[in-house]
C-alpha positions in Angstrom: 73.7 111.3 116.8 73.0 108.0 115.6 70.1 108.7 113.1 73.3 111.7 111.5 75.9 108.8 112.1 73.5 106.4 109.7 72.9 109.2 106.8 76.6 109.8 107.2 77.3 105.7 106.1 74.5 105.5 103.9 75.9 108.3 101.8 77.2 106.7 98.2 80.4 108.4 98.6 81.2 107.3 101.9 80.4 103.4 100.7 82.5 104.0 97.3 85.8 105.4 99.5 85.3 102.2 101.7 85.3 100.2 98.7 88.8 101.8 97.1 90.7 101.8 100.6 89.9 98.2 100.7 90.8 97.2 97.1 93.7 99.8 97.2 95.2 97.7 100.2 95.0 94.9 98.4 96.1 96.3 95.5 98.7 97.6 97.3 100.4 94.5 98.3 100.3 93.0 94.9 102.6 96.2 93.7 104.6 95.7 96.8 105.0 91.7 95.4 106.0 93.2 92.1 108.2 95.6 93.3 110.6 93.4 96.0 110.2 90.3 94.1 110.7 91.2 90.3 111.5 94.6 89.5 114.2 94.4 92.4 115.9 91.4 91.7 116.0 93.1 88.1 117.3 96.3 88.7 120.2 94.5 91.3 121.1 92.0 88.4 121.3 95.1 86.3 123.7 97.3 88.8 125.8 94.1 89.7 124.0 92.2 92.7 122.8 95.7 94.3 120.3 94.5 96.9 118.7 98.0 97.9 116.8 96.7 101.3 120.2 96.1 103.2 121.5 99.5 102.5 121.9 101.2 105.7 124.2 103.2 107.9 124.1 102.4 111.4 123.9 105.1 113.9 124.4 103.8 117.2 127.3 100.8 118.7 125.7 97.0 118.2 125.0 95.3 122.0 127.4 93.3 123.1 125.2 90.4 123.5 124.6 90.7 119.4 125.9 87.7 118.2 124.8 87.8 114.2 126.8 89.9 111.4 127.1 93.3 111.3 126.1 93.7 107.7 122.7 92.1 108.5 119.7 94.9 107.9 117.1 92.7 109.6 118.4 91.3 112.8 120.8 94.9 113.7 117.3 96.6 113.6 115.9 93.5 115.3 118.4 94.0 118.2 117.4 97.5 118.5 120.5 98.8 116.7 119.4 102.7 115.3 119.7 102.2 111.1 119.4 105.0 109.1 117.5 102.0 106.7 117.8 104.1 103.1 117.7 101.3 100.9 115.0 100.3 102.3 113.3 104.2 101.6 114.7 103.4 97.6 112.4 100.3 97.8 109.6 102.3 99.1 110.2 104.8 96.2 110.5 102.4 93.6 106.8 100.7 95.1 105.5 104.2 94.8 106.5 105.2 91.5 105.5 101.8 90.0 101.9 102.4 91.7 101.4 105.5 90.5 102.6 104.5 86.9 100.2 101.7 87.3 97.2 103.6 88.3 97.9 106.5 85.4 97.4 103.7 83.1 94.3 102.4 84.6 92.9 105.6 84.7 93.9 106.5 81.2 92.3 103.1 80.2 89.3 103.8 82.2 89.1 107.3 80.3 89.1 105.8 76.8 86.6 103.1 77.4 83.8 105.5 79.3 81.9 107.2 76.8 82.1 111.0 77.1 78.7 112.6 77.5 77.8 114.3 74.3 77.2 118.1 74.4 73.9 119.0 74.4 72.6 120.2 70.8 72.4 124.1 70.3 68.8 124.9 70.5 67.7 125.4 67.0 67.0 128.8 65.9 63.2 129.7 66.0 62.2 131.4 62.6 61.7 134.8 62.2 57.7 134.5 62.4 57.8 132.9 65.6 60.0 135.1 67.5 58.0 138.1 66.4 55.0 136.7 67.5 56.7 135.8 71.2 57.6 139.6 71.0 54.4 140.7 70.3 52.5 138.1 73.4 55.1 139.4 75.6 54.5 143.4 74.6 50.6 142.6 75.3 51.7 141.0 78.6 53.6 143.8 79.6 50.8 146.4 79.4 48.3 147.2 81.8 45.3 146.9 80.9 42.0 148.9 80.7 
C-alpha cells in the first residue's frame, strides 16, 4: 500500500494539482481583498452607500441578553441570531464572477504567448518511379516461391 501510495504522489499530475490548490488559495484571497475592499466600496458609492455584507433578514427573535443594535450583521450572527445573510451571498457572487473574469484573461494570455505546436508537414508525395517499384518488391513478396 505504501510502495502504490508513493507512485500515487510521485505522479506529475498529482504534484502539479498540489501546486494550483496552493497558489489558487492564495490567489484566492487576493481577489477576496479586491473584491470587499475596492470593487465594494465602488459599487456602494455608486448605488448610494449600499453596503451589501449587512444585508440580511433575520429569521428568528434576538436574546434578551443581546445588548448591541439590531441592524448589526456581525454580532446578531455572533449571538446566535438565524440570518438569512444574502448580502453577504452578493459578495460571494461578485468574488466569484471577478475570479473567473480574472482567470479567462490569464488563460487567454497564457494562450497567446505559448506557441501552438506546428502541424506536422504532409508527407511529400513519392514519384511515380518509386512507388512502382515498392509495388513491384511487394508483388515479389507476396508470392510463394519455388
Amino acid at each position: 500500500m505504501f510502495k502504490e501510495f508513493k507512485t500515487f504522489i510521485a505522479r506529475g499530475n498529482v504534484l502539479d494539482l498540489a501546486v494550483a490548490v496552493i497558489i489558487g488559495a492564495a490567489f484566492g484571497k487576493i481577489v477576496t481583498s479586491l473584491t470587499e475592499d475596492i470593487s465594494m466600496p465602488v459599487v456602494g458609492k455608486i448605488f448610494g452607500g449600499l453596503d451589501f455584507s449587512s444585508y440580511f433578514i433575520r429569521l428568528g427573535a434576538i436574546p434578551a441578553t443581546y445588548t448591541g443594535s439590531p441592524t448589526d450583521y456581525a454580532a446578531l450572527k455572533k449571538a446566535g441570531v438565524p440570518l438569512l445573510g444574502y448580502g453577504e451571498f452578493v459578495t460571494q457572487a461578485a468574488n466569484f464572477l471577478i475570479l473567473a473574469f480574472i482567470i479567462f484573461l490569464l488563460v487567454r494570455s497564457v494562450n497567446r504567448v505559448i506557441a501552438k505546436p506546428e502541424a506536422p508537414a504532409a508527407p511529400a508525395p513519392e514519384p511515380a518511379d518509386v512507388a512502382l517499384l515498392r509495388e513491384i518488391r511487394d508483388e515479389l513478396k507476396a508470392r510463394p516461391r519455388v
